[in-house]
N, CA and C atoms as an extended XYZ file, in Angstrom:
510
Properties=species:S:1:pos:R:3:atomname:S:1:resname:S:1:resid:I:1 pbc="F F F"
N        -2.623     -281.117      122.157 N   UNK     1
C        -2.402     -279.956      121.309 CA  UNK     1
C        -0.913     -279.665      121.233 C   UNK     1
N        -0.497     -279.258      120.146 N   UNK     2
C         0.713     -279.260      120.040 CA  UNK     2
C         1.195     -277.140      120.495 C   UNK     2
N         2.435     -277.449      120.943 N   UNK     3
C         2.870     -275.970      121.688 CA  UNK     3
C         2.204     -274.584      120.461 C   UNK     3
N         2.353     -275.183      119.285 N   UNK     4
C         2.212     -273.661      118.531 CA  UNK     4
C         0.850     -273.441      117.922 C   UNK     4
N        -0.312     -274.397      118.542 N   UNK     5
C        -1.100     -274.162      118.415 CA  UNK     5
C        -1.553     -273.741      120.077 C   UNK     5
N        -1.515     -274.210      120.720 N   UNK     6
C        -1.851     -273.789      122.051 CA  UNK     6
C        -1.200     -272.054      122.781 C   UNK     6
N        -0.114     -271.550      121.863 N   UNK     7
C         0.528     -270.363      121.665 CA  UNK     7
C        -0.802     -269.531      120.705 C   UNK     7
N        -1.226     -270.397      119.336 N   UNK     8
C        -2.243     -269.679      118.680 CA  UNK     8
C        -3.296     -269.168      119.617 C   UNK     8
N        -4.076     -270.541      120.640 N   UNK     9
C        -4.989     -270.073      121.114 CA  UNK     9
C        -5.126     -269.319      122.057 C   UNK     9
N        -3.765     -269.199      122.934 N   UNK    10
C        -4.042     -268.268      123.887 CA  UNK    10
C        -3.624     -266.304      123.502 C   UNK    10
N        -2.571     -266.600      122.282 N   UNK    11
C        -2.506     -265.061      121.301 CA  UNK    11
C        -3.972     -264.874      121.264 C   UNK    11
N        -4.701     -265.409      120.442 N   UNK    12
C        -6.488     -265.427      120.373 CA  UNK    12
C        -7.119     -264.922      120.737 C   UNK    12
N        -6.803     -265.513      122.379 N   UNK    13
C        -7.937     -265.778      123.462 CA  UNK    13
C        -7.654     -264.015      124.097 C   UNK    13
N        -6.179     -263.470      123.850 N   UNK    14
C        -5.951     -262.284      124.403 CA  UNK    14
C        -6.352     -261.016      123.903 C   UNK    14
N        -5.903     -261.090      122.075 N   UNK    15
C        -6.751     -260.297      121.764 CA  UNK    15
C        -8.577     -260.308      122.019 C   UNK    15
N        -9.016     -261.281      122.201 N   UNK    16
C       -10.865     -261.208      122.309 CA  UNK    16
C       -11.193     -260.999      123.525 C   UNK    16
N       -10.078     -260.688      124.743 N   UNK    17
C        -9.434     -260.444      126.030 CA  UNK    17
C       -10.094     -259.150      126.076 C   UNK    17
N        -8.791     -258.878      125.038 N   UNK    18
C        -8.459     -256.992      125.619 CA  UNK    18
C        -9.363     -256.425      124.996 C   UNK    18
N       -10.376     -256.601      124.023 N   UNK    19
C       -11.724     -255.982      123.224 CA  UNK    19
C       -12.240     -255.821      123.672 C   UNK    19
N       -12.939     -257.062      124.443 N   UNK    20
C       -14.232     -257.641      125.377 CA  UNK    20
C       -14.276     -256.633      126.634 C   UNK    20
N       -12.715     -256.280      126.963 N   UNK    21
C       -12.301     -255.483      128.395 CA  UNK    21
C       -12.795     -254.015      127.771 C   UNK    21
N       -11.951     -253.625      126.619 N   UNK    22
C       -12.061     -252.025      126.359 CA  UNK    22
C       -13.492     -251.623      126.256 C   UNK    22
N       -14.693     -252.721      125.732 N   UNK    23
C       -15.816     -252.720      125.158 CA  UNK    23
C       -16.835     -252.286      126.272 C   UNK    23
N       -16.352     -253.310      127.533 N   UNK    24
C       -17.204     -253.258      128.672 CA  UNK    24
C       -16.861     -252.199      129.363 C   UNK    24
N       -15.458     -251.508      129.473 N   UNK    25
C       -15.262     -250.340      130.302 CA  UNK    25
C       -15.959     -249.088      129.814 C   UNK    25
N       -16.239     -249.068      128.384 N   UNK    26
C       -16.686     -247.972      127.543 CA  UNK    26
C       -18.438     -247.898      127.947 C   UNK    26
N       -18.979     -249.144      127.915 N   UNK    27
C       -20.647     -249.490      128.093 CA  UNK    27
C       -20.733     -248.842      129.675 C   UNK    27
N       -19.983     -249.527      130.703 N   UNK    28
C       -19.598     -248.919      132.219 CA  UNK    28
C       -19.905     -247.542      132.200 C   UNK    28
N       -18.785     -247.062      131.845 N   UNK    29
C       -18.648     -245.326      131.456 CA  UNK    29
C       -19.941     -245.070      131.054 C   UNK    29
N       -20.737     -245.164      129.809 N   UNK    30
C       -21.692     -244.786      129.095 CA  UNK    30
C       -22.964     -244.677      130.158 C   UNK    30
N       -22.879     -245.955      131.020 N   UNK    31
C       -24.226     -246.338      131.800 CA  UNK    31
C       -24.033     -245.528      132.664 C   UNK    31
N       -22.947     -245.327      133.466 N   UNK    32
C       -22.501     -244.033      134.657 CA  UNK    32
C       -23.422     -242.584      134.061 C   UNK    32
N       -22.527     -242.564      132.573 N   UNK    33
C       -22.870     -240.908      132.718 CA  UNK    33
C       -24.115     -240.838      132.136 C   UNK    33
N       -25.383     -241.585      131.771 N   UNK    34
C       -26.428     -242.114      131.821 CA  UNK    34
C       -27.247     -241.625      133.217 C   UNK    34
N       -26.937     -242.075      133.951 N   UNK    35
C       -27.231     -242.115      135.296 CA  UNK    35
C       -26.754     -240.754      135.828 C   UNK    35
N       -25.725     -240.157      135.621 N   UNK    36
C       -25.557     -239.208      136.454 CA  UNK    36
C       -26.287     -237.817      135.864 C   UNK    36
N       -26.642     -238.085      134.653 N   UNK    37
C       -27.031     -236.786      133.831 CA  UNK    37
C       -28.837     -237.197      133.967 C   UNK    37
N       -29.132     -238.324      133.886 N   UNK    38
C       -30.209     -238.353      134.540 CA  UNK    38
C       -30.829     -237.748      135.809 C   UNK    38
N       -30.412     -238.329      136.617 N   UNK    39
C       -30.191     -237.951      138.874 CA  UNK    39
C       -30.020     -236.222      138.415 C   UNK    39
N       -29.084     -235.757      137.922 N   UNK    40
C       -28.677     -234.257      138.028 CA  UNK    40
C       -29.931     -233.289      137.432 C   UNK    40
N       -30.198     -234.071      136.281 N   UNK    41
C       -31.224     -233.263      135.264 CA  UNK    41
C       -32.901     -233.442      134.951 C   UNK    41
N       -33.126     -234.742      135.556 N   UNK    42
C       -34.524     -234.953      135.219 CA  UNK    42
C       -35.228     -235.869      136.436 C   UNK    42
N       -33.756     -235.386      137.446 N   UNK    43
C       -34.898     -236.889      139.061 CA  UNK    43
C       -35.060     -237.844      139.027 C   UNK    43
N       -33.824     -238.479      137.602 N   UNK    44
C       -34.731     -239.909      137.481 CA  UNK    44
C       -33.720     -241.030      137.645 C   UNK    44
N       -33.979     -242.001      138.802 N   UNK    45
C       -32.589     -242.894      138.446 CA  UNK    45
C       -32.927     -244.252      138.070 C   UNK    45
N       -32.301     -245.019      137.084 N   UNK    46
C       -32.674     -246.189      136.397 CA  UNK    46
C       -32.201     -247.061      137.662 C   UNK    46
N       -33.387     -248.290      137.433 N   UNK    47
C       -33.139     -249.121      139.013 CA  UNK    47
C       -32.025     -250.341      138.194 C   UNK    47
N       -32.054     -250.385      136.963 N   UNK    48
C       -31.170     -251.696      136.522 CA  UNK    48
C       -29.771     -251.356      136.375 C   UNK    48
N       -29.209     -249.814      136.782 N   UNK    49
C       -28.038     -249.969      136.456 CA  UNK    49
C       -26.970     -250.589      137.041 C   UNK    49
N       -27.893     -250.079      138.540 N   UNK    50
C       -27.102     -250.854      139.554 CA  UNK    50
C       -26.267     -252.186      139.296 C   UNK    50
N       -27.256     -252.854      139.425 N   UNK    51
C       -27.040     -254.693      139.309 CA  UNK    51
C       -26.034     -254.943      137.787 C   UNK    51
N       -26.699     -253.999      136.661 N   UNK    52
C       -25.865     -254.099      135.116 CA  UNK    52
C       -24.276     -253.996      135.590 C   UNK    52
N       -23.757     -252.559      136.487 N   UNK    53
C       -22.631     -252.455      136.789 CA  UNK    53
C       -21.763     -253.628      137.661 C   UNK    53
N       -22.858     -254.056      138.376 N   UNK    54
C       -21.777     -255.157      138.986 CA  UNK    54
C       -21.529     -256.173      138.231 C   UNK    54
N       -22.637     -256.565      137.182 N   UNK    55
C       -21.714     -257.730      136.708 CA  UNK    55
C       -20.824     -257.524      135.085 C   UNK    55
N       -20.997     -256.068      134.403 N   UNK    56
C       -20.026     -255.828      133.754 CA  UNK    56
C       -18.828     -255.316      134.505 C   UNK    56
N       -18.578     -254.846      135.174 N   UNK    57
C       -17.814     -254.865      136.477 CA  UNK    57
C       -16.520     -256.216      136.621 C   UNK    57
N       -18.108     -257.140      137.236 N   UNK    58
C       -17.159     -258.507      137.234 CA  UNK    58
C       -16.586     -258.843      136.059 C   UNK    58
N       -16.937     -258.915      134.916 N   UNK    59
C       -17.083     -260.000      133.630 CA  UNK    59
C       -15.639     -258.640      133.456 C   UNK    59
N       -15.470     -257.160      133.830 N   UNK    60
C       -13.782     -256.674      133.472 CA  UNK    60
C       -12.733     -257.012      133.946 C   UNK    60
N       -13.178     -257.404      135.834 N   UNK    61
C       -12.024     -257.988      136.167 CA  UNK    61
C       -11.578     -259.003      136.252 C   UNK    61
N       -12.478     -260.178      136.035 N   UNK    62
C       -11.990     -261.242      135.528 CA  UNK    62
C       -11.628     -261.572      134.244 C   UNK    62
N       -11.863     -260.660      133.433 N   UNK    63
C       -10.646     -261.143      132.031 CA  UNK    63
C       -10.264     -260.524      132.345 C   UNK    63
N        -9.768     -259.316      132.913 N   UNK    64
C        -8.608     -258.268      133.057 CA  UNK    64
C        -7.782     -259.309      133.801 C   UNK    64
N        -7.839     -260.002      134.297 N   UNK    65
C        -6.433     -260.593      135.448 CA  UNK    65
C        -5.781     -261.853      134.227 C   UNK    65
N        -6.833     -262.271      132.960 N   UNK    66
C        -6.052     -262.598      132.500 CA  UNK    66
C        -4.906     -262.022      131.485 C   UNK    66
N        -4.998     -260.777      131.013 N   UNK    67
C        -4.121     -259.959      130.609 CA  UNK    67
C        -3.299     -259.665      131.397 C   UNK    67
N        -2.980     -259.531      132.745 N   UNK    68
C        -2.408     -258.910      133.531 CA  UNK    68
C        -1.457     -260.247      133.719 C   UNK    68
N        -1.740     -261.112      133.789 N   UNK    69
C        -1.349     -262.759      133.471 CA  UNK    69
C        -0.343     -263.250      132.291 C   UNK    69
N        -0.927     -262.581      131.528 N   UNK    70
C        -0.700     -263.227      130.066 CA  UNK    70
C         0.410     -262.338      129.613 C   UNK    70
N         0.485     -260.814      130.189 N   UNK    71
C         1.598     -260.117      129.809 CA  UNK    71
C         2.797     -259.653      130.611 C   UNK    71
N         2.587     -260.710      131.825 N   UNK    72
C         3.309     -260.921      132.743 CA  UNK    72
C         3.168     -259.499      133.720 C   UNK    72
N         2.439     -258.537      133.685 N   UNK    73
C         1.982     -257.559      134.676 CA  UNK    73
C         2.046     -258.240      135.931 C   UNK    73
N         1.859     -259.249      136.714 N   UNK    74
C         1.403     -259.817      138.135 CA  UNK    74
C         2.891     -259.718      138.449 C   UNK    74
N         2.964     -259.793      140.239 N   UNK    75
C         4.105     -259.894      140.972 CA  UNK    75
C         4.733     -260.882      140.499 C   UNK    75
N         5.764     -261.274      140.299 N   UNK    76
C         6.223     -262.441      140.180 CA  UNK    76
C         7.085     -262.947      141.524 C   UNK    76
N         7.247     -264.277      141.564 N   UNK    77
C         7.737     -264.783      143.378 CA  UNK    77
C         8.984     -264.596      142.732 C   UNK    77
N        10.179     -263.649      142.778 N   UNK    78
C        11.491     -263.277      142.478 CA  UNK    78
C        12.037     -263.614      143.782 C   UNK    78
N        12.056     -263.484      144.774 N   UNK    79
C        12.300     -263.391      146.200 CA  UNK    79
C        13.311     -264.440      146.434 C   UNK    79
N        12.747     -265.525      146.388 N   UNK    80
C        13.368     -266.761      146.305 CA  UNK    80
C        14.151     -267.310      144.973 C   UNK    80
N        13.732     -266.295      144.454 N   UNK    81
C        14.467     -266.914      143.162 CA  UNK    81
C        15.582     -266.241      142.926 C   UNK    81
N        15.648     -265.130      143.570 N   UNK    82
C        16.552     -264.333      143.355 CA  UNK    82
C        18.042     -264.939      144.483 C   UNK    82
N        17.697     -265.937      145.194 N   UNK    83
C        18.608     -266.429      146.017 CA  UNK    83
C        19.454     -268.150      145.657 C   UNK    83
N        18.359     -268.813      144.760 N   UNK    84
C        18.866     -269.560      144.164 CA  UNK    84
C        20.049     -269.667      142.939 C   UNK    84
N        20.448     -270.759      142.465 N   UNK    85
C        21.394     -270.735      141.750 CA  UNK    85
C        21.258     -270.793      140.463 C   UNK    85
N        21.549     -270.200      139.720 N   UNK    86
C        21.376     -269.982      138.325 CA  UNK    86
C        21.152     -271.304      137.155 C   UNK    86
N        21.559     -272.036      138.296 N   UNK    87
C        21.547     -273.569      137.335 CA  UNK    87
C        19.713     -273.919      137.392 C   UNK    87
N        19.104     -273.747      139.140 N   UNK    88
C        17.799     -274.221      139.314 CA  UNK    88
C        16.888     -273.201      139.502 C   UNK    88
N        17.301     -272.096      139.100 N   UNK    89
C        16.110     -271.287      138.580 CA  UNK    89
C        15.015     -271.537      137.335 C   UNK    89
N        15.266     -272.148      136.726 N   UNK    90
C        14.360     -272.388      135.134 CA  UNK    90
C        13.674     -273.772      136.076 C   UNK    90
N        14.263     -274.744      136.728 N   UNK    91
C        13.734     -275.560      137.191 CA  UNK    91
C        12.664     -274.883      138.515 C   UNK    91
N        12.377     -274.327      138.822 N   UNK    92
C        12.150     -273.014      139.926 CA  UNK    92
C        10.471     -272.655      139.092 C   UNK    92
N        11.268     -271.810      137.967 N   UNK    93
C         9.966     -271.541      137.295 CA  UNK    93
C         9.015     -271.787      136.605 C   UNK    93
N         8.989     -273.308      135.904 N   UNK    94
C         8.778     -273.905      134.989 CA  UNK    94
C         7.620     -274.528      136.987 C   UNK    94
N         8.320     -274.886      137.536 N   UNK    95
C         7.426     -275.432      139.029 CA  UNK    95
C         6.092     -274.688      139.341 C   UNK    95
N         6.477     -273.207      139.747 N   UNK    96
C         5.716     -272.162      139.952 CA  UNK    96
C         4.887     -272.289      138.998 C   UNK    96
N         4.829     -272.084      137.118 N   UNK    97
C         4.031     -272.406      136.518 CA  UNK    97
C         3.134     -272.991      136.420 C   UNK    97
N         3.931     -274.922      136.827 N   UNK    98
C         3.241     -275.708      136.495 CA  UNK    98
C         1.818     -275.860      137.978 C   UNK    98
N         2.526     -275.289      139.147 N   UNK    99
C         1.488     -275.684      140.403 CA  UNK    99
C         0.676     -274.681      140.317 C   UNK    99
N         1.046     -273.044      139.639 N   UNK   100
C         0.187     -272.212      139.182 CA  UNK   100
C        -0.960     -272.415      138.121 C   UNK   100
N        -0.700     -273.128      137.010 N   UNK   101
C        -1.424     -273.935      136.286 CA  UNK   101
C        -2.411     -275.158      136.941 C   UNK   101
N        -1.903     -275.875      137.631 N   UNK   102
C        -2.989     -276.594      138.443 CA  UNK   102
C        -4.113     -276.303      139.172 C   UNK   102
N        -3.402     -275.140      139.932 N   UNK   103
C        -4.479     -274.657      140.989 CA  UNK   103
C        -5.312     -273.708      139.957 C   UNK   103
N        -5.398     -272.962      138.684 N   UNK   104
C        -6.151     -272.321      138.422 CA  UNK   104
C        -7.184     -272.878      137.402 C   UNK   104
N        -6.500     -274.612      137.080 N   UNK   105
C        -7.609     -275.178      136.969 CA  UNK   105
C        -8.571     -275.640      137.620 C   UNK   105
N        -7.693     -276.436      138.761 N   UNK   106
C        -8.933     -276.572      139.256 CA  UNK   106
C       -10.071     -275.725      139.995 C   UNK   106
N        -9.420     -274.110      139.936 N   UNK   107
C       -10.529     -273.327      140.320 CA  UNK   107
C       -11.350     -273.347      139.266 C   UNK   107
N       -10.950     -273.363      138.309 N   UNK   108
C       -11.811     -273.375      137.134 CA  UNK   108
C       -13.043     -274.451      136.503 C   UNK   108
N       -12.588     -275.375      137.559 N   UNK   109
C       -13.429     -276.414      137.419 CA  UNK   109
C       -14.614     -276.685      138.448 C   UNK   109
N       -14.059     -275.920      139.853 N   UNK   110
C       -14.926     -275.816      140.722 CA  UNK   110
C       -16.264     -274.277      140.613 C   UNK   110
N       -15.348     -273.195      139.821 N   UNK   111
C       -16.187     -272.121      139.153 CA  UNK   111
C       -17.301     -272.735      138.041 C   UNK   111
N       -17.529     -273.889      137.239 N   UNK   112
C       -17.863     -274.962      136.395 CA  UNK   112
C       -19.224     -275.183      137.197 C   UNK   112
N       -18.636     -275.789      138.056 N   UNK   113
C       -19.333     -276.461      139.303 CA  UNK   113
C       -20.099     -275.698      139.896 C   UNK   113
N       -19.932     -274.490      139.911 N   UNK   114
C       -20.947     -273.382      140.702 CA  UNK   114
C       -21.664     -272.617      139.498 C   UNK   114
N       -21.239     -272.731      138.746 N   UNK   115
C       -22.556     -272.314      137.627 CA  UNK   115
C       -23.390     -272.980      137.356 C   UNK   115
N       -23.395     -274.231      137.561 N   UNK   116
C       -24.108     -275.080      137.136 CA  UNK   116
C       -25.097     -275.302      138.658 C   UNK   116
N       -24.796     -275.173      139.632 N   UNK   117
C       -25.897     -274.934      140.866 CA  UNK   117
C       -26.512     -273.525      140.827 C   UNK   117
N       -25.454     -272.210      140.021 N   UNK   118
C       -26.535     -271.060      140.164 CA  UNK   118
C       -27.254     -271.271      139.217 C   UNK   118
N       -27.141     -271.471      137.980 N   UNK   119
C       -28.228     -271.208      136.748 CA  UNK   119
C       -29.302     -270.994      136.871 C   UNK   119
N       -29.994     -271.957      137.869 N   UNK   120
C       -31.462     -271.529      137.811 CA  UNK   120
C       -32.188     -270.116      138.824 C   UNK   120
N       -31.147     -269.925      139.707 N   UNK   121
C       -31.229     -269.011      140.684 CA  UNK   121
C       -30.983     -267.463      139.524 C   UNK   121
N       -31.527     -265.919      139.974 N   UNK   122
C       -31.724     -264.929      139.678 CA  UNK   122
C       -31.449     -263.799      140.348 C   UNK   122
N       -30.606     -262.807      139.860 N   UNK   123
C       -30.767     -261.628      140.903 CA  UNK   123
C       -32.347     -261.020      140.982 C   UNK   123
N       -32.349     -260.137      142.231 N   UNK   124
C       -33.792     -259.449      142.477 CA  UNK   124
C       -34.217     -258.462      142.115 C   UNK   124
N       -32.874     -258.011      141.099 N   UNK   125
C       -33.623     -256.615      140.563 CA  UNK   125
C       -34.117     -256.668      139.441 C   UNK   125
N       -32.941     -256.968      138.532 N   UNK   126
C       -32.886     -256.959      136.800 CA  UNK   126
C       -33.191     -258.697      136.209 C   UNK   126
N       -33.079     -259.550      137.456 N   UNK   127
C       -33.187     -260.698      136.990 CA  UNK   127
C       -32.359     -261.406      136.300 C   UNK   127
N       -30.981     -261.049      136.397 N   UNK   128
C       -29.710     -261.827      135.489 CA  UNK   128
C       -29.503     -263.031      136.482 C   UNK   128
N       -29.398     -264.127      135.708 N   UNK   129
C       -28.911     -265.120      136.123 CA  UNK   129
C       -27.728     -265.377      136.898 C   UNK   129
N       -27.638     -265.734      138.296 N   UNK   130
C       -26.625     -265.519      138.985 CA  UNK   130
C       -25.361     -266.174      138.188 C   UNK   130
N       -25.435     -267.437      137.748 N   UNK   131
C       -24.480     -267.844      136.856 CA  UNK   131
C       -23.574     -267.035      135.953 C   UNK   131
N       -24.423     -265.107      135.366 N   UNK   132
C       -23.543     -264.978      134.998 CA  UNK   132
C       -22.490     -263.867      135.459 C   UNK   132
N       -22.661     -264.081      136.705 N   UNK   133
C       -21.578     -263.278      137.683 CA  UNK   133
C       -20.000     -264.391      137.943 C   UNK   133
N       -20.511     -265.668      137.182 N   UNK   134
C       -19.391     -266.839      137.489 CA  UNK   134
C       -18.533     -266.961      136.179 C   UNK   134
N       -19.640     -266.846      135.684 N   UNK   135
C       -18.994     -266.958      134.157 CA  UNK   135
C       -17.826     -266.634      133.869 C   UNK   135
N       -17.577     -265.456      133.857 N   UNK   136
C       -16.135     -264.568      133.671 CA  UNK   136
C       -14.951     -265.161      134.951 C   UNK   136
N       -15.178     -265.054      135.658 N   UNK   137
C       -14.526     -266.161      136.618 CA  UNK   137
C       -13.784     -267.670      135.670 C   UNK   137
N       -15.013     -268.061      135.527 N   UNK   138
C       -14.484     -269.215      134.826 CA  UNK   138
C       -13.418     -268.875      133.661 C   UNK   138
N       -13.811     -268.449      132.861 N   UNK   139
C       -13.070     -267.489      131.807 CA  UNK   139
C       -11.515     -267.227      132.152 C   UNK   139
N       -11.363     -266.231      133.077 N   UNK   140
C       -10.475     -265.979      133.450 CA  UNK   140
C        -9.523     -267.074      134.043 C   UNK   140
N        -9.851     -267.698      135.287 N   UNK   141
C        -9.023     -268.651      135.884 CA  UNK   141
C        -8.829     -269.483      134.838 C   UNK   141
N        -9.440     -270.443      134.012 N   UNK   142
C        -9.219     -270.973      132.797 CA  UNK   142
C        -8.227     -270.829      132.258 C   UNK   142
N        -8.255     -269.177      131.699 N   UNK   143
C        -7.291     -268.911      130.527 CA  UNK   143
C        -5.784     -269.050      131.155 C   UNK   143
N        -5.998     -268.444      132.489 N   UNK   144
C        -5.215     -268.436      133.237 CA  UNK   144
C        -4.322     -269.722      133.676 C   UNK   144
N        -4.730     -270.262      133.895 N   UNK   145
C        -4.493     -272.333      133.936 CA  UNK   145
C        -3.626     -272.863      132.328 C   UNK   145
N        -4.443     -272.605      131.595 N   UNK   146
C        -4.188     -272.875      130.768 CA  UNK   146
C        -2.459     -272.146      129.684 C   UNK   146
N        -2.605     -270.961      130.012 N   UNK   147
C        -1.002     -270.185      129.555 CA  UNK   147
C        -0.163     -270.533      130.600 C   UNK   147
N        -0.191     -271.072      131.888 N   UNK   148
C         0.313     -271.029      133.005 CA  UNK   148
C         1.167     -272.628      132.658 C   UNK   148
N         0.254     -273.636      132.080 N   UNK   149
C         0.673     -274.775      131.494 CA  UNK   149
C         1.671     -274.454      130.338 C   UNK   149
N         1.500     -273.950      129.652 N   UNK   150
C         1.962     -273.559      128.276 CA  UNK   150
C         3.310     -272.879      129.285 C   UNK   150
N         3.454     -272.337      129.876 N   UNK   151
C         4.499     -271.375      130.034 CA  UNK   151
C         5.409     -272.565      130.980 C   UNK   151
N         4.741     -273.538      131.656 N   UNK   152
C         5.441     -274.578      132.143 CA  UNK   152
C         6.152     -275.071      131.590 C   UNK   152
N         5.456     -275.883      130.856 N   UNK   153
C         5.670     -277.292      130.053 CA  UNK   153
C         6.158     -276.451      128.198 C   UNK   153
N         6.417     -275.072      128.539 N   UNK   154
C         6.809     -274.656      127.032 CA  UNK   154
C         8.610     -274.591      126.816 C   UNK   154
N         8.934     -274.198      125.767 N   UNK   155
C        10.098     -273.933      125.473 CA  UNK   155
C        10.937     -273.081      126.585 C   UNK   155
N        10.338     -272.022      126.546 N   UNK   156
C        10.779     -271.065      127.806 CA  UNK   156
C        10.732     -271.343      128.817 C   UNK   156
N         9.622     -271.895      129.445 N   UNK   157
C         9.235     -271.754      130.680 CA  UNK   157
C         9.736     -270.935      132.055 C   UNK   157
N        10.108     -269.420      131.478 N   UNK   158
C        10.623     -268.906      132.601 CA  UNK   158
C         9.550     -267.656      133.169 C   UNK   158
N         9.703     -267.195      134.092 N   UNK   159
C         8.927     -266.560      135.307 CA  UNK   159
C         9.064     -264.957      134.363 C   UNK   159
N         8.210     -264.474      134.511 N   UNK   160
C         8.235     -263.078      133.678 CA  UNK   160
C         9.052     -262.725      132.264 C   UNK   160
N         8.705     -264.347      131.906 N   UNK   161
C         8.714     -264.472      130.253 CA  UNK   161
C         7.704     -264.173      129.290 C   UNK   161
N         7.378     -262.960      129.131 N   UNK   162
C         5.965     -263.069      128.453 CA  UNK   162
C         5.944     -263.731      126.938 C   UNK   162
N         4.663     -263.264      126.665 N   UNK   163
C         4.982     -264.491      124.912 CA  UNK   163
C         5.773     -263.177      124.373 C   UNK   163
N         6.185     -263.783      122.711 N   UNK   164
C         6.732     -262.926      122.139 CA  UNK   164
C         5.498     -261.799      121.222 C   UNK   164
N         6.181     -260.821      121.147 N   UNK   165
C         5.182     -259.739      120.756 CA  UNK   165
C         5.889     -259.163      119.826 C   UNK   165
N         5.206     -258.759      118.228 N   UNK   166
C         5.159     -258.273      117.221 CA  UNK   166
C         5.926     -256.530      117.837 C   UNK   166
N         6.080     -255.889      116.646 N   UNK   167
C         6.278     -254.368      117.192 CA  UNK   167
C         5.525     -253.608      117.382 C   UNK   167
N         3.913     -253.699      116.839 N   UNK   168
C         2.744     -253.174      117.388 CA  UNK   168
C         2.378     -253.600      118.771 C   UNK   168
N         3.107     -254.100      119.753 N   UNK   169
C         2.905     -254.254      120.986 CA  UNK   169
C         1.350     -255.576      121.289 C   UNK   169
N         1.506     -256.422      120.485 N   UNK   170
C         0.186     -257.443      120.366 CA  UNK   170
C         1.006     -258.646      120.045 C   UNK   170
């Protein structure tokens, strides 16, 4: 894939990111005060919300870390970089990237790997497929792997370089 399409897909992949995130925090919220106006007002508490919350839950914070990723929000290792020489810093970060990019594939491949042994397995309440507590996992470390390459092996490749952003902040 060439850089400015692989820039397309991960712009893409962020907006259907941050939707997917605002969408599920709103359903969260909704199911809470569901539940609490229930319990308060009529004695009654739904047994599926439980289990619903943990895995919209999961499926927020694992795309949430890729936004937090993607817009350079995460710590960055400055520490050491801040002691090196200005010549091998880009060589520095473009490293960090690229071994950051590796390792979050291959979590991503071993998250692959574990969906495919839960699938047939079930939680005990609501009955969701354990697989899709992995899912978003996968998702995330993925996307994550994948901009982490791009930010390597890209033009920039520097450490709390985020992509470039329009003036609507997207």
């Amino acid at each position: 894939m060439t850089g400015r399409l692989i820039d397309a897909v991960c712009l893409a992949l962020e907006r259907i990111v941050a939707a997917a995130a605002v969408a599920l925090l709103a359903v969260i919220t909704l199911m809470n005060a569901l539940e609490i106006v229930s319990r308060s007002f009529f004695d009654y508490s739904f047994q599926w919300i439980y289990e619903t919350n943990l895995l919209l839950a999961s499926w927020m914070y694992f795309l949430g870390i890729y936004l937090v990723y993607r817009r350079s929000g995460d710590i960055a290792m400055v520490g050491l970089r801040s002691v090196l020489p200005a010549s091998a810093r880009g060589v520095y970060d473009r490293t960090i990237h690229v071994v950051t990019g590796a390792v979050f594939i291959a979590v991503a491949w071993y998250a692959f790997t574990l969906i495919e042994l839960q699938w047939p397995f079930r939680t005990p309440g609501v009955g969701f497929p354990r697989a899709a507590f992995t899912v978003p996992l996968l998702i995330g470390v993925g996307a994550i792997g994948v901009d982490a390459l791009r930010r390597g092996f890209g033009p920039q490749g520097g450490i709390g370089a985020p992509p470039a952003r329009r003036e609507d902040g997207v």
